[in-house]
C-alpha positions in Angstrom: -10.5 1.7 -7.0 -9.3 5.4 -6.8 -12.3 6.5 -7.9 -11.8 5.6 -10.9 -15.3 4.2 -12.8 -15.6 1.6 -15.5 -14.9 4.3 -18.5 -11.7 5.4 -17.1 -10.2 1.7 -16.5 -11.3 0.7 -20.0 -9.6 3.7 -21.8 -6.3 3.0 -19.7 -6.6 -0.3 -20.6 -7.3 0.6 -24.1 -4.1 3.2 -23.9 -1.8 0.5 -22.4 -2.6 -1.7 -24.9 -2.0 0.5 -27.4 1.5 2.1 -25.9 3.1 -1.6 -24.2 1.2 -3.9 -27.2 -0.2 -7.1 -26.2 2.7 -9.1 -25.2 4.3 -6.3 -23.0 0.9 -5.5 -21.0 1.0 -8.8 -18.7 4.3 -7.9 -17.5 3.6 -4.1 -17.2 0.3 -5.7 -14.9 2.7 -7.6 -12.7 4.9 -5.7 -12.2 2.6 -2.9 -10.9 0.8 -5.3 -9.1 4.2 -6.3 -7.1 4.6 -2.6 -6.4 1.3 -2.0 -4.8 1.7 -5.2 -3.0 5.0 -4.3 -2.0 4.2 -0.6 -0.6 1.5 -2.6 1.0 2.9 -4.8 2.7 6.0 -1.6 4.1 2.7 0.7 5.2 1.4 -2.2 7.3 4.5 -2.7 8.6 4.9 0.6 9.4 1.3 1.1 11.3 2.0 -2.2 13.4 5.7 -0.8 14.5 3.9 2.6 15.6 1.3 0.9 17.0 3.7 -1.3 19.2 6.0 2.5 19.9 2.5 3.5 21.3 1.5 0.7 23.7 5.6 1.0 25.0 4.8 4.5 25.6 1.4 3.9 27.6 3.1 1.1 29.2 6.0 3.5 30.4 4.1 6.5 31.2 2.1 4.1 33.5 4.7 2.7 35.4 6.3 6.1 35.4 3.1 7.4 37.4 3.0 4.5 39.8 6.5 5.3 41.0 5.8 8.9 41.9 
């Protein structure tokens, strides 16, 4: 998980404990869950609209070349 090993996750667990308290750190992992799922879910998006501009391209450049 972006290269980051077993120390590292406990110390930012550790700090956001520390900084949000434990009430606060619940929300805090929500909520940045939400946002990864979120840009997620636009990059997919994003990858399946270029992927659909790249077929209409083949597809016209095709029937372009059968014309000529």
């Amino acid at each position: 998980m972006f290269g980051l090993g077993l120390t590292e996750i406990l110390i930012l667990a550790l700090v956001l404990l520390l900084f949000f308290g434990p009430y606060k750190v619940n929300d805090v992992a929500k909520s940045i869950g939400q946002g990864f799922r979120k840009f997620k879910e636009a990059k997919d998006e994003i990858e399946i609209s270029a992927q659909d501009q790249e077929k209409l391209d083949r597809h016209s450049k095709s029937g372009k070349n059968k014309d000529s």
